[in-house]
Every structure is written in C-alpha cells, then in structure tokens.
C-alpha positions as CSV (number, residue, x, y, z in Angstrom):
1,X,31.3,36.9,42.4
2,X,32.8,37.5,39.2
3,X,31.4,37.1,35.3
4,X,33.6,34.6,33.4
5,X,34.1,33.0,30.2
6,X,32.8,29.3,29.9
7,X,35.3,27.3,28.6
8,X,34.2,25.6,24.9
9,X,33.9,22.1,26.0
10,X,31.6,23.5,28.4
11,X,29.6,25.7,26.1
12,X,28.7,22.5,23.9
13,X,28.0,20.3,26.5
14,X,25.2,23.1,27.6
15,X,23.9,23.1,24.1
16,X,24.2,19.4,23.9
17,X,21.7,19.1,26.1
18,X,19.0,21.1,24.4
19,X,20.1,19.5,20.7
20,X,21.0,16.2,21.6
21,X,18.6,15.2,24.6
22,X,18.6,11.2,23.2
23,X,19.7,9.3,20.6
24,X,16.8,9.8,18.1
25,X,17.7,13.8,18.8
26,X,21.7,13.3,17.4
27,X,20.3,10.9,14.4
28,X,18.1,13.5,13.1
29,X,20.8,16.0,13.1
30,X,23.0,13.6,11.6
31,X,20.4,12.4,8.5
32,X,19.3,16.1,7.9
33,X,22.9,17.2,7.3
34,X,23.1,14.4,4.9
35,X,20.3,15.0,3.2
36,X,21.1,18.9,3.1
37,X,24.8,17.5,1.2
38,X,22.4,16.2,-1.6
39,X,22.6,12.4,-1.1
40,X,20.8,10.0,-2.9
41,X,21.0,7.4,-0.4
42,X,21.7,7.7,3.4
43,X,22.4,4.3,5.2
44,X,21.4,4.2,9.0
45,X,23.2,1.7,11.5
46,X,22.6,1.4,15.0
47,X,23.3,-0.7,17.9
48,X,21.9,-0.8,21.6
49,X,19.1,1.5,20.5
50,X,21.4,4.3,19.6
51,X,23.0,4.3,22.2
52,X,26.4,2.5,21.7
53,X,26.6,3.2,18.1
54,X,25.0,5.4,15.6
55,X,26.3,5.6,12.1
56,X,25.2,7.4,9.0
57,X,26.6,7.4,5.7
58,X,25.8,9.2,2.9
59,X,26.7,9.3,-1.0
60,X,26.5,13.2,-0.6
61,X,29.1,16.2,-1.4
62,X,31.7,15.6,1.0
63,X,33.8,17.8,2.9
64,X,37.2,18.6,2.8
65,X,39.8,17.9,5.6
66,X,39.5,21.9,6.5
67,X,35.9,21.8,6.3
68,X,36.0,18.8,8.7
69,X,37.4,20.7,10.9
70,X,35.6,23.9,10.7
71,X,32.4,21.5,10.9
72,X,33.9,20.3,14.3
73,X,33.7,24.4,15.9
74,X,30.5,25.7,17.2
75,X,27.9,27.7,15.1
76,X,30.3,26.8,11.7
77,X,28.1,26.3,8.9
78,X,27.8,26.2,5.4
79,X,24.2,26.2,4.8
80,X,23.7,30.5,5.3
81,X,25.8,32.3,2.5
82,X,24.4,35.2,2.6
83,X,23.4,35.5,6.4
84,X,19.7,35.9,5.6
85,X,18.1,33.5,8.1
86,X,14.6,34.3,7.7
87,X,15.4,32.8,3.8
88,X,16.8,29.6,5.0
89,X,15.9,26.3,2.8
90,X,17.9,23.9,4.6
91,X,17.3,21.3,7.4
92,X,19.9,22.7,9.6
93,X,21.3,25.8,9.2
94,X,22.7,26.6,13.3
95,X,25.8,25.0,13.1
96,X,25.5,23.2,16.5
97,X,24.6,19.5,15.9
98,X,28.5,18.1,15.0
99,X,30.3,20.1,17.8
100,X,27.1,19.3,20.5
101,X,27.3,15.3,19.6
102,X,31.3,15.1,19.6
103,X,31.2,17.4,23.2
104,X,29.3,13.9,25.1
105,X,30.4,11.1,22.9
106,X,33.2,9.7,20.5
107,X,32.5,11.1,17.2
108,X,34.9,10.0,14.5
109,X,33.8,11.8,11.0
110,X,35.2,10.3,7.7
111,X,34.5,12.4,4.2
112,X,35.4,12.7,0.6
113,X,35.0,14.3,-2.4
114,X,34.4,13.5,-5.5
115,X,38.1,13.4,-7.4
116,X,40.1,14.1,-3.9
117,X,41.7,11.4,-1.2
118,X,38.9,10.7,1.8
119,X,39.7,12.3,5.3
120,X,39.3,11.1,8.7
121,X,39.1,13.4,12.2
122,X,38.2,11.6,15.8
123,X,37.2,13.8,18.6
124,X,36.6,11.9,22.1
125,X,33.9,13.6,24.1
126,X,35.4,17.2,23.3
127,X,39.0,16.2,22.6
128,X,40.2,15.8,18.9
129,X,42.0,12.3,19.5
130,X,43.3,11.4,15.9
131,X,43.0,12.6,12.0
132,X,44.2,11.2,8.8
133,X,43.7,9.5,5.5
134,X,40.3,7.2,5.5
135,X,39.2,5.4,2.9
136,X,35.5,5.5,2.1
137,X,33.5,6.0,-1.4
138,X,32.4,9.9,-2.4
139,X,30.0,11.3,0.5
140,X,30.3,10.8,4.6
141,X,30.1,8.7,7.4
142,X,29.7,9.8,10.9
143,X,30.0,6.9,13.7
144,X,29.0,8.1,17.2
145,X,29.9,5.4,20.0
146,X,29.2,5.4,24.0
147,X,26.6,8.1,23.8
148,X,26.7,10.4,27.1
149,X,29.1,7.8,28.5
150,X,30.8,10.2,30.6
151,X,27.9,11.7,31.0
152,X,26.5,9.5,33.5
153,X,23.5,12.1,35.3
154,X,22.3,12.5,31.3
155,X,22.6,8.6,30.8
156,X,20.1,7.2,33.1
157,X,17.5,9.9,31.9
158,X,17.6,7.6,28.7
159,X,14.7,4.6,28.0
160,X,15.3,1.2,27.1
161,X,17.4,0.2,24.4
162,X,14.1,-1.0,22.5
163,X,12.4,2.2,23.4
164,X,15.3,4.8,21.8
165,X,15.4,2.4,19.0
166,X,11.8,3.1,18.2
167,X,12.4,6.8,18.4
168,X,15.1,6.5,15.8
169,X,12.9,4.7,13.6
170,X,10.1,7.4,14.0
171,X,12.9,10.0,12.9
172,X,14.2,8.3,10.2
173,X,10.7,7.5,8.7
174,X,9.3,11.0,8.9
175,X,12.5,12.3,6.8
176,X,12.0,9.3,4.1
177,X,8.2,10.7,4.1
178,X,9.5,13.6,3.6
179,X,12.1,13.1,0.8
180,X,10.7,10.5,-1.2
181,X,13.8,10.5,-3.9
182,X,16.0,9.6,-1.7
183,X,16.8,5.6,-0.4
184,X,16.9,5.1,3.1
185,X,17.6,1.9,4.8
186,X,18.4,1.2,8.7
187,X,19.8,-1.4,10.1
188,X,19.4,-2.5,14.0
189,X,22.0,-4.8,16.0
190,X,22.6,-6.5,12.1
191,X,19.1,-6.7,11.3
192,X,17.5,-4.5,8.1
193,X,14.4,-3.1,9.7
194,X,13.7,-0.3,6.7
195,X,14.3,0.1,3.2
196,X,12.5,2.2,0.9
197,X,14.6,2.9,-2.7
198,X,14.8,6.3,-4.0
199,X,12.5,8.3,-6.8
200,X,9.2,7.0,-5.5
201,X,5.6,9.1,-5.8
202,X,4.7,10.7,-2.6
203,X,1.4,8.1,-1.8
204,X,4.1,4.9,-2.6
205,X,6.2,6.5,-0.2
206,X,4.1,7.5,2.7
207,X,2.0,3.7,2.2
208,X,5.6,1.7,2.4
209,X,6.2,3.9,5.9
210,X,2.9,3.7,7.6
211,X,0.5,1.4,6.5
212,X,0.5,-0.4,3.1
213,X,-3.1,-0.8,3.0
214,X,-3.2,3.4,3.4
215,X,-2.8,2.9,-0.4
216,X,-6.3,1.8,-1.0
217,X,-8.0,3.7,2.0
218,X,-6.4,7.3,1.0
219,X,-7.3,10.3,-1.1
220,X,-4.9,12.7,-2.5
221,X,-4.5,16.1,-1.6
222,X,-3.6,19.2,-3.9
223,X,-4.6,22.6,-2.8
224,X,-3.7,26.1,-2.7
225,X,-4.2,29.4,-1.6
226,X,-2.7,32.5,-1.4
227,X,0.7,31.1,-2.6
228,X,0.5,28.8,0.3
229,X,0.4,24.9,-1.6
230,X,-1.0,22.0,0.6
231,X,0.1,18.2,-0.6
232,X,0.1,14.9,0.8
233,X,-2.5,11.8,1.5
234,X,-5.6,11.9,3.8
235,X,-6.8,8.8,5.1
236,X,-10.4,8.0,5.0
237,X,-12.5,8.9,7.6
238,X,-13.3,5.2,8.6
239,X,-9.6,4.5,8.6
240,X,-8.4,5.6,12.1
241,X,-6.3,4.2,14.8
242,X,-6.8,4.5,18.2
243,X,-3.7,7.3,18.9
244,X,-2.3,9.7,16.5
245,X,1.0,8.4,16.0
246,X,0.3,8.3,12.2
247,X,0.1,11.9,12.0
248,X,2.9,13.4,9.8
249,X,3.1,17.0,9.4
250,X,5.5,19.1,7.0
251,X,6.6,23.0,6.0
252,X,8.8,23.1,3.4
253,X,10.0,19.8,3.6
254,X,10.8,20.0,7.2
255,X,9.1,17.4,9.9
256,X,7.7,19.7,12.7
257,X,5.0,19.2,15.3
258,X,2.6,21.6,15.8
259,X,-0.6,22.0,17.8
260,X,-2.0,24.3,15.4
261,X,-1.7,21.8,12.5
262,X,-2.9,19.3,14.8
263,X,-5.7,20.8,15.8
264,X,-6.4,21.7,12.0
265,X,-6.5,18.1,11.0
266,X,-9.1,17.7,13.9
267,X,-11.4,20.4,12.9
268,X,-11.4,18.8,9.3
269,X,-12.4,15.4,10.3
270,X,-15.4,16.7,12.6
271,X,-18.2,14.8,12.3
272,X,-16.9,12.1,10.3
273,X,-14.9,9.9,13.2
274,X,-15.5,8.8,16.2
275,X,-14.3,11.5,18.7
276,X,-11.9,8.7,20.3
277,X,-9.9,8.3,17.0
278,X,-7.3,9.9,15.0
279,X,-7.2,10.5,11.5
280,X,-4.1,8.7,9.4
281,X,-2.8,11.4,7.3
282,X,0.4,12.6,5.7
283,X,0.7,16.4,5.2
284,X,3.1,18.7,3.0
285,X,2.6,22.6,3.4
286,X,5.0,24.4,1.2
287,X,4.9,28.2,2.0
288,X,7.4,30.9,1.4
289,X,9.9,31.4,3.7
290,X,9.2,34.7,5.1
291,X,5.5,33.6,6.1
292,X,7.2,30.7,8.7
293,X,10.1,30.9,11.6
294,X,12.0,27.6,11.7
295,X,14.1,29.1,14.4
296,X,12.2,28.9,17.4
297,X,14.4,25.9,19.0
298,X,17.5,24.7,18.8
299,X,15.9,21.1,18.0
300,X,13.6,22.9,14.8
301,X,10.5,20.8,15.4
302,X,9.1,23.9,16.4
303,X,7.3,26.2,14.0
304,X,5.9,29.7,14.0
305,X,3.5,30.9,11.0
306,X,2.9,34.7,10.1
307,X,-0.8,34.2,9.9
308,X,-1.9,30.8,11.7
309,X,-5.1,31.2,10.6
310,X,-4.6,31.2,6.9
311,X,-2.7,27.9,7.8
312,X,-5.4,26.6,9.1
313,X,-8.3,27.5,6.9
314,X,-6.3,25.7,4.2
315,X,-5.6,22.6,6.1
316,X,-9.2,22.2,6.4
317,X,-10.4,23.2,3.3
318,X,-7.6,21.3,1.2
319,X,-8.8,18.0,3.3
320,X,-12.7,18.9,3.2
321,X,-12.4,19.1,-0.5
322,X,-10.2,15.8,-0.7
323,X,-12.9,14.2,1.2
324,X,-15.8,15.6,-0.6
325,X,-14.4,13.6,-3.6
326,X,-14.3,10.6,-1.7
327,X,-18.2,10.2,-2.1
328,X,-19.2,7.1,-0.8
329,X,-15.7,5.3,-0.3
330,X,-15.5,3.2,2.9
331,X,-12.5,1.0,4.7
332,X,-13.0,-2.4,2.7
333,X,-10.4,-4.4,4.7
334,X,-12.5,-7.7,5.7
335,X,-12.9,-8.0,9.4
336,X,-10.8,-11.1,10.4
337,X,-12.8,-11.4,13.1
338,X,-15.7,-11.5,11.3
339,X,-14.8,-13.9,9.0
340,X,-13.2,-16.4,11.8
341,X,-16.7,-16.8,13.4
342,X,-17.6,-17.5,9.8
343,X,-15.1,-20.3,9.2
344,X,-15.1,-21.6,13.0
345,X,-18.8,-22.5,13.2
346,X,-19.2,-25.8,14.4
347,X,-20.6,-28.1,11.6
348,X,-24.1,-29.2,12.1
349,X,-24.8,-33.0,12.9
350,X,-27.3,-34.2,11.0
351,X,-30.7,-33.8,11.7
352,X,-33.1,-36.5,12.8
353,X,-36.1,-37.0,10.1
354,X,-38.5,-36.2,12.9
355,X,-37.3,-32.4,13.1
356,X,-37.9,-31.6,9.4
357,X,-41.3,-29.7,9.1
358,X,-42.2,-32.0,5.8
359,X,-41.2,-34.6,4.5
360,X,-41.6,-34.3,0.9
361,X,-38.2,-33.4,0.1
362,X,-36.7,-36.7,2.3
363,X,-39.1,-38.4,0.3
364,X,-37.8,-37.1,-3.0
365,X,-34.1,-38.0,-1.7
366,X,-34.5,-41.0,-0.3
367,X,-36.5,-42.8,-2.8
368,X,-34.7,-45.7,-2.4
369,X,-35.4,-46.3,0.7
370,X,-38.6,-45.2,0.8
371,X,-40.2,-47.8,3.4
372,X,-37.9,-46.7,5.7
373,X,-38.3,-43.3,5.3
374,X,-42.2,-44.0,5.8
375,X,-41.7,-45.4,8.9
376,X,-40.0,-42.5,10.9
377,X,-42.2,-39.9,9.9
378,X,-43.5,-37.6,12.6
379,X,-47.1,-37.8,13.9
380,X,-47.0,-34.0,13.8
381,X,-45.9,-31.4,10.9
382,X,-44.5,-28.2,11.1
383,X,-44.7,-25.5,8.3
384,X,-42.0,-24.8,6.5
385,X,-39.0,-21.8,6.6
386,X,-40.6,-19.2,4.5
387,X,-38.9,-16.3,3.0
388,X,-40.6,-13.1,2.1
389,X,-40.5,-12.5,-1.7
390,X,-42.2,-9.4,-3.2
391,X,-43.4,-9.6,-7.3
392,X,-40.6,-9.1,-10.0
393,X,-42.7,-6.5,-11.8
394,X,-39.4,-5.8,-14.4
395,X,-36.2,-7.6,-14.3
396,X,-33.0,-7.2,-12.1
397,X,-31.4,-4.2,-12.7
398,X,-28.2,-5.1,-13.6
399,X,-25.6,-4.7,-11.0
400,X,-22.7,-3.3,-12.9
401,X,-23.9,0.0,-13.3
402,X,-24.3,0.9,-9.3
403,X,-20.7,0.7,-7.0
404,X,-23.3,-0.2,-4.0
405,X,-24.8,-3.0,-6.2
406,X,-28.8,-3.6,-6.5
407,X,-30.6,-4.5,-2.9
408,X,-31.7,-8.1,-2.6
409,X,-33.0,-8.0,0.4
410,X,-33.4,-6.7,4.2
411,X,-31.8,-8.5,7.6
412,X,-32.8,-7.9,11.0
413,X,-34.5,-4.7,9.4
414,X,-31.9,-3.4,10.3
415,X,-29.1,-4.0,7.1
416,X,-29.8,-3.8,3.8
417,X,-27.8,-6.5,1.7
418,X,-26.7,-5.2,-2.1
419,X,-25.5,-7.4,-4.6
420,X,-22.4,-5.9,-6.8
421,X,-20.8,-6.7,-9.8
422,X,-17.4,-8.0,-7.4
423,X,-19.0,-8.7,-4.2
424,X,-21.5,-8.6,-1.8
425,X,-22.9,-5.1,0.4
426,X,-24.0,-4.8,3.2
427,X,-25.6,-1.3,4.4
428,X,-26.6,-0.2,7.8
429,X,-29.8,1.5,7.2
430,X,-30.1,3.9,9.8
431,X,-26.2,4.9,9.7
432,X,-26.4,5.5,6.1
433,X,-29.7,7.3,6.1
434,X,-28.4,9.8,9.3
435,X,-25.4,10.9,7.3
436,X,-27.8,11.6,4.2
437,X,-29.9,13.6,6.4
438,X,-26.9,15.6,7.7
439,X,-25.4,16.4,4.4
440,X,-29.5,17.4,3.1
441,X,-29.0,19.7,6.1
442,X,-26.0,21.6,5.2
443,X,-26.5,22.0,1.7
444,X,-30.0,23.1,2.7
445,X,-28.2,25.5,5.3
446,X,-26.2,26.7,2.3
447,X,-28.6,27.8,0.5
448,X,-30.5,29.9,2.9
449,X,-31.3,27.9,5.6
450,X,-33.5,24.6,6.4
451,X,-37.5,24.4,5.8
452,X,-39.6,23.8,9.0
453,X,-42.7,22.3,9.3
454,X,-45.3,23.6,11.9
455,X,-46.5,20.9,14.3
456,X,-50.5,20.9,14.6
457,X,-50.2,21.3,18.4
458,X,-46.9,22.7,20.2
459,X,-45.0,20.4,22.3
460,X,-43.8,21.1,25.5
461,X,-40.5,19.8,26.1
462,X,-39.7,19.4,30.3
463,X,-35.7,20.0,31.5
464,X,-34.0,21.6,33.7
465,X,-33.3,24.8,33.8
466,X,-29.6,25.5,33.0
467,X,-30.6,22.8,29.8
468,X,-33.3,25.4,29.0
469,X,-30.8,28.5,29.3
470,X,-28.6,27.1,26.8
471,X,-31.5,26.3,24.0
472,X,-32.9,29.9,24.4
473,X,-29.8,31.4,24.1
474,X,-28.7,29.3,21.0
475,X,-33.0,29.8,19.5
476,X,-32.3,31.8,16.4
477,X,-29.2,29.4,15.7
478,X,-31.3,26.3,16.0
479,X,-33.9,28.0,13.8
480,X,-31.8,28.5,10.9
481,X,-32.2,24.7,11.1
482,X,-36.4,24.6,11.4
483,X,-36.4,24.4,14.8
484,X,-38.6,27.1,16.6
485,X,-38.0,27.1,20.2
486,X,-39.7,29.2,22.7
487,X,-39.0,29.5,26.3
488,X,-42.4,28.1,28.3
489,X,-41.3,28.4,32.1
490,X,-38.2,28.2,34.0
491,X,-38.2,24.5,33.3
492,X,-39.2,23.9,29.8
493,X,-39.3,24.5,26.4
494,X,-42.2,25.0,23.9
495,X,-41.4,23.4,20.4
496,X,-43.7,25.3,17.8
497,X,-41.7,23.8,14.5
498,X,-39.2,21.1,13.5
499,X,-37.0,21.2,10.6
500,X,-38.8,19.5,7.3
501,X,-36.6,16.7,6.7
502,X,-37.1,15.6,9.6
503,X,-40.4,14.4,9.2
504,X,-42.3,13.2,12.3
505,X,-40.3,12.0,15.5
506,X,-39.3,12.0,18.7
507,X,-39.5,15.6,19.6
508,X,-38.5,15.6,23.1
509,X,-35.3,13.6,22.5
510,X,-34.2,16.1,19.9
511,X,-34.6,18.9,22.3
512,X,-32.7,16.8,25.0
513,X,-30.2,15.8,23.1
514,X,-29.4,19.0,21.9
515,X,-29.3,20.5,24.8
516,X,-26.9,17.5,26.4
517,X,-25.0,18.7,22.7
518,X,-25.1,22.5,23.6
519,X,-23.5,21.6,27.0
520,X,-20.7,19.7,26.0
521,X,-19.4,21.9,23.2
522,X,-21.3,25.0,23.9
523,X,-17.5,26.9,24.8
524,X,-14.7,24.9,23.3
525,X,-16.1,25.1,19.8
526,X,-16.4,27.6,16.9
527,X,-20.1,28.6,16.1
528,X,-19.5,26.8,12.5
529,X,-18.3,23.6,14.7
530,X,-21.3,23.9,16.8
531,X,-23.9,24.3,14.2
532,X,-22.3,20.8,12.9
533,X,-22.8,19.1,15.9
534,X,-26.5,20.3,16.2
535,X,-27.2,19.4,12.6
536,X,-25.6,16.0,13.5
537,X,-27.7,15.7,16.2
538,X,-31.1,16.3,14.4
539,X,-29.9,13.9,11.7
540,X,-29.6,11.3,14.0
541,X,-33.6,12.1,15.1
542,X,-34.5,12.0,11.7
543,X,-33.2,9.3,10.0
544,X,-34.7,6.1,9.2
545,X,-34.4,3.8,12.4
546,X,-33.2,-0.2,12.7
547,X,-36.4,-1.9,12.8
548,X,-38.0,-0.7,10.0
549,X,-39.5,-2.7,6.6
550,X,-38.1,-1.1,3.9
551,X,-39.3,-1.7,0.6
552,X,-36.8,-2.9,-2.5
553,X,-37.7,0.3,-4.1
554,X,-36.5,2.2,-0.8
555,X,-34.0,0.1,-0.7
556,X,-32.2,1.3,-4.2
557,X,-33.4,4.8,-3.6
558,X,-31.1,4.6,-0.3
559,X,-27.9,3.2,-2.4
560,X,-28.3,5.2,-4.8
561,X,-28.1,8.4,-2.9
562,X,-25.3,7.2,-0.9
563,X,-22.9,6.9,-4.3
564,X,-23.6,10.6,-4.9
565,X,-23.4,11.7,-1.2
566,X,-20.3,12.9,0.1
567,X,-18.7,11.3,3.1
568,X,-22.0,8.7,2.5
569,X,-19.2,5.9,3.7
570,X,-19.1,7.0,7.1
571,X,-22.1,8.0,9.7
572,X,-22.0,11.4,11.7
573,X,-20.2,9.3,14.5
574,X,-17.4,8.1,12.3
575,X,-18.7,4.2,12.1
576,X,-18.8,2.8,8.6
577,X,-22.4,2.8,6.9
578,X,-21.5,-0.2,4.5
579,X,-18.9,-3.3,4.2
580,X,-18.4,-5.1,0.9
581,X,-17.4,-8.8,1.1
582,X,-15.5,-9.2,-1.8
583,X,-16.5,-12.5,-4.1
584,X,-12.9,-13.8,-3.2
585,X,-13.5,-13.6,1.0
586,X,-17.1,-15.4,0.3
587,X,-14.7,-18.0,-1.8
588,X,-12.4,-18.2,1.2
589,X,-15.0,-19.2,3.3
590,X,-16.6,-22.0,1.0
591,X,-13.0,-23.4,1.0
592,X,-12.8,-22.8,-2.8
593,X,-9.5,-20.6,-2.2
C-alpha cells in the first residue's frame, strides 16, 4: 500500500474533530479571535443550541479581503510575528479554528476596517461558495449555520439543544471573567440571556457571572512570589455548592482546566469545608511565558507549568492568607427555610382561663369583668414560666463595639444568642469553640509544639490491631501535639499524656478517632495535611460540648475570641459557627416590612 497525500478538505475535517468537537468548542475559537483583534464589545447569537446558527461579532481590527482569505487556509495566522511560540500572549495562536469550522459547516465571514469598504467570503463545508462587498460597521462577524450537517456520524454525538446551549454559555462566561473590559452579551433563539458592559473591577465582574451574592461572601486575592502574581476572588469557606462548577481558573488571561490547580484550591480549603463541597472561587495566575506551555492541545484548555509545585504553593498560600483576613466572617444569607417555619406557624387559639398558672394577670386585664373572671378560676395553680436571670453587677456592655454583639443569653445549652448593633447572633457553642481549639493548636504547633499534661494514671486504650499499628507508627507525630502514646500489647494502646488545651475528656474516643483519622488519610495525604486532620480531630475532643451551662462571662469570652480568630466563622467540618438575623429579617417576620 502506498503513502499519499491527504487532500486539504480532508486534513481539516481531521483537525476539526479535535478543535471543533461541539458547538461550545467552535464559539470559543470564534470569541477568542475576537477578543485577540482588540474588541471592546463581542455580541454572541445562537440558535438551536449552537447548532443551527452561531454568530459573533465584534467591534475589533478587521481584516482585509486578502487577509480573509489567508484566514480561510490552514495554520495562517497573524498572532506569531516573530515565530517564537514559547512567547505567545494570544488566545489563539495555531491558525486552525477558521479553516477546521468552515471544513464541517457553512461559514460565511464578513470584516472591515476602519476607513476601508467591508468584505464578505462564504465557504460551504470546505468549498468557497461566494465573496464580495458586505456591509457591516468596523470589526467582524462570523455566522456558522448547519453545524456538522454533512457530517452526520459527528452529529448525533452532539446533546440536546438545551444541553450545547449551556456549554456555550459556560464558554462565554469564563472569557467575560476573564476580560472584564470588554461587553459581552448573548442572545439565545431571540432571547438576551447575558449582558455584562465593559470596564468593570474584576469582583463586579466575576459576582454578575456567578453568583451576585459572591459579592458579600468573597475575599480578595493579591499575591506573589517569585514573579509569579496570583489575583482573583475566594469565596468563603461556608459559601460552597454542592459540585465545582463555580470553579474558574486562569494563566495569563487564558481559561484552562487543570487538575493541579484544582487540586491546589482543595488543599487550601482543608479543614474549613465539608469534604462533600466545593469552594466558589475565581482565579487569575499571571506568570511569564516561558515558565507555562499553552500548546499541549489543539483545544488550549490544557496547561503545562515549569515548576507545578511553585504553582501550587502559591495557590495555597495566596488563598490561606486571603482567608486568614477573613477572621470571623461567615455566609449571612438568611435561610429561607428557616424563616418560612418562622412565618408559617399556625396561630395559637386562645387559651382557656383554666390553663393559665395564675391568674393575677387575667385579673389585672379583665377588670371589668371581674365576676366573671372569678368564676372560671381553676381549683388548682400551676407556677409560673420562669426564666433564669443572673445579677447585673455593671451595665450592658454596649453592643457597638463587638461585630458578634454582647451574649444575652444561652438556648438548649447548646447556642449562645448575641445581641448586635444591626441584628441578632446566634453562636453554636461547641462549633465555635472546636475551631478555636484547632487554631490554639497550630499556632501552638508553630511555635514549637503543643504542651501536654500528664494524666495521674495511664489509660489504656483497647483496638484492634492494625488501629494500633498506625498510632505507633504516627507516636512521635502525635506527640508534637501532647499526645504520648505507647504501644501496650498487640491490641492496645497506653495513653501516658494528652495535649494541654485539651483539658480533661474522653480519652479513648480521641485515640479511636484518630486512629479511624489515620486510616482514612494515612496515604493519600501530605504529612502537613495529616497533621491538620489530627489536630482537627483533637479539637473536636476538646472543645466545649452542647449541653453545657455557660456563664455570661464565658459567653463574651467565647465571642470575643471568635472576632480575632481566623476562619472563627466556620468549624473544622466546614458548618458555619454563627448566623446573624439581621434587624430587617426579624422585621419581616413581625409583618412590619
């Protein structure tokens, strides 16, 4: 068998394949070359989810009628002057997009220049079918009709119309992210489904795409290292969704996916969320061009760093730091949940006189009809509600001065409930107490390591004996944090010390629980990750538990720590430690709003 030539029609319906695999695929190519001709605004139509219709048009450059048609031939491009690829600062740069898209559909392109007559050239799946004179404003407009519609074995790989469509909205939305002074706008089957106008700030820009109340929930991010420059907004820790489809990740301006970047983001937000939910976050790393390869695939999603774990550490440090400044900030969007079963109790009947425990205060109301009254009281008498009230030795501090407010009080023993200067607080004790406990821990570990205190009489702590393995070979880790562990038998553990700030408690729980810890993560995480876990573990052990009295005093001690605390808004599980109710929610549900 001989070697031949492919013919070219041929050639770019092979690379169509790998550039163009859907819609979404040929609308990204089509945006990015806009957005590489300078516009200011790019205007996105579409119809049958992309695939009957795409059409961009931009207020960019222009092209000439010969650079239409050099744009039309494969691997013609203007974006690599000086044929130094590693240095490339465009979007696209292989000179495949045009020629794949016009190769499996009707493609007809339409440009101008600024000061020259506008130009027109139709190809028809491979086959230039017209050209001429088109009138159109400075910039371009590509139209792309009856994608793969002679491509039939390609076509039925495609998803619902409603399903591309969403896949074009993705793409368009992660290149508004990333190019927040430029207007973008898309418009589906005649109905505007995006705008966002040009020049906005970064956070505006990212909140109008994503989520709008991101804007409140968010902390900003500006780092750098080593001429690498990390940007972008970081939701809080308690404001996750459930998948991480709000994820957006960036180099140099360019949308990519990366498992490395991924993973980064995950490692940051360790102990701070629930292990079953993703961060919400917007990242922009901005590194020079010969530390990254753009060119691994033909679709440039796809990157490759010089040192990955550079990239990393400053992922996780640049969002560590931008959480650290967070302090104490929670998620304050009010539950509407919580305040339906507010505003859907059932209203009470009145009460019959002979359920009232005394009847003084009927007495007092009803003096009017006082022989009445007299009549139906009850042969028996109950006491009274009565509410606990301790001395006010001093007066109230006043609440303006705290963010958590000043406690007035303790429900269920298990929440504390604050009163601030806009609303009402409500803390989970043992939540908020078990991340202050973790973050004693690392700062203690630190600055040396954690104090232990000696326990009057070992404890010997009965498991199995893989459980056992694992502690004794983790023994001088764990007593960097004041534990002192000692094996005592194939099948147990003798516990000679726990860590200080502790206090007294459940001994053998720790030690089970850390081993159940050590068994879990033991392999798949980095001895730094690990030690978290364990610290988060012993925290849990040693914070103050639901059920408990707490005085007022203890109380305020609590809150106050919390404002200075890092990540204090959160628990080592990711679950909030307080909720405000703002004064205009408890308005709401007196019907005064």
């Amino acid at each position: 068998m001989s070697i031949r030539r492919l013919p070219s029609h041929l050639v770019n319906r092979i690379a169509a394949g790998e550039v163009v695999e859907r819609p979404a695929a040929a609308l990204k190519e089509l945006v990015e070359n806009a957005i590489d001709a300078g516009a200011t605004r790019i205007a996105v139509r579409l119809a049958g989810g992309g695939t009957d219709m795409i059409e961009v048009t931009d207020d960019g450059c222009g092209m000439t009628p010969s650079d239409m048609a050099l744009a039309l031939e494969r691997h013609a491009t203007s974006k690599l002057p000086d044929e130094d690829i590693e240095a490339v600062a465009t979007l696209g740069f292989r000179g495949e997009a045009l020629p794949s898209i016009a190769s499996v559909a009707r493609l007809t392109l339409e440009s101008r220049v600024r000061g020259a007559d506008g130009w027109m050239r139709l190809v028809d799946n491979g086959t230039v079918e017209a050209e001429g004179p088109a009138a159109l404003p400075p910039g371009t407009r590509v139209r792309v009709e009856g994608l793969f519609a002679r491509v039939p074995a390609r076509r039925k790989f495609l998803r619902s119309a409603r399903a591309e469509y969403a896949a074009c909205l993705e793409i368009v939305r992660r290149l508004a992210m990333a190019r927040p002074g430029i207007g973008f706008s898309v418009e589906h089957d005649g109905r505007r489904t995006l705008s966002v106008q040009p020049d906005e700030d970064r956070p505006a820009r990212v909140a109008a795409l994503t989520d709008r109340d991101l804007a409140a929930n968010s902390v900003a991010i500006d780092f750098a290292r080593e001429g690498l420059t990390l940007g972008g907004v970081a939701g809080l820790p308690t404001f996750h969704r459930g998948i991480a489809d709000h994820q957006y990740l960036f180099v140099n301006g360019r949308p990519v996916k990366d498992r490395l970047l991924i993973g980064a983001i995950r490692g940051a937000y360790a102990e701070m969320m629930p292990r079953d939910r993703h961060a919400v976050v917007a990242l922009f790393l901005d590194v020079p061009a010969d530390v990254v390869d753009v060119n691994v695939h033909p679709a440039k999603t796809e990157v490759r760093f010089r040192d990955p774990a550079l990239v990393r550490g400053l992922i996780v440090s640049g969002l560590r730091r931008a959480l650290d400044e967070a302090g104490h900030r929670s998620v304050q969007r009010p539950s509407e949940t919580a305040l339906g079963a507010w505003q859907q109790e059932p209203v009470v009947p009145p009460i019959e006189r002979t359920t009232w425990a005394s009847t003084d205060l009927l007495d007092r109301t009803f003096s009017s009809s006082a022989s009445t009254v007299q009549d139906r009281r009850p042969t028996f008498a109950m006491p009274p509600p009565m509410a606990r009230a301790e001395p006010a030795w001093a007066p109230p501090p006043e609440t303006v001065a705290h963010p958590l407010g000043v406690a007035r009080g303790q429900v269920a023993k298990t929440y504390i409930v604050a009163e601030a200067e806009d609303g009402l607080v409500i803390v989970d004790q043992h939540a908020a107490h078990e991340r202050l406990v973790l973050e004693r821990m690392r700062r203690a570990m630190a600055g040396g390591g954690v104090a232990s205190q000696a326990l009057l009489l070992p404890e010997v702590v009965e498991l199995d004996e893989p459980a056992c393995d694992r502690l004794e070979a983790r023994a001088s880790e764990l007593a960097d944090f004041g534990l002192d562990l000692e094996r005592f038998g194939p099948r147990a553990m003798l516990v000679r010390a726990t860590p200080a700030l502790l206090g007294s408690g459940d001994v053998t729980g720790l030690v089970t629980d850390l081993a159940d810890e050590l068994a879990a993560y033991d392999e798949a995480l980095s001895l730094r990750e690990r030690l978290d876990h364990v610290a988060a573990t012993m925290a849990c052990h040693g914070s103050v538990r639901a059920g408990r009295v707490l005085s007022v005093a203890e109380m305020n001690a609590l809150l106050r720590e919390m404002e200075v605390t890092p990540h204090s808004g959160q628990c080592n599980h990711g679950r909030p430690t307080w909720v405000k109710l703002a004064h205009g929610d408890i308005e709401k549900l007196f019907g005064r709003k």
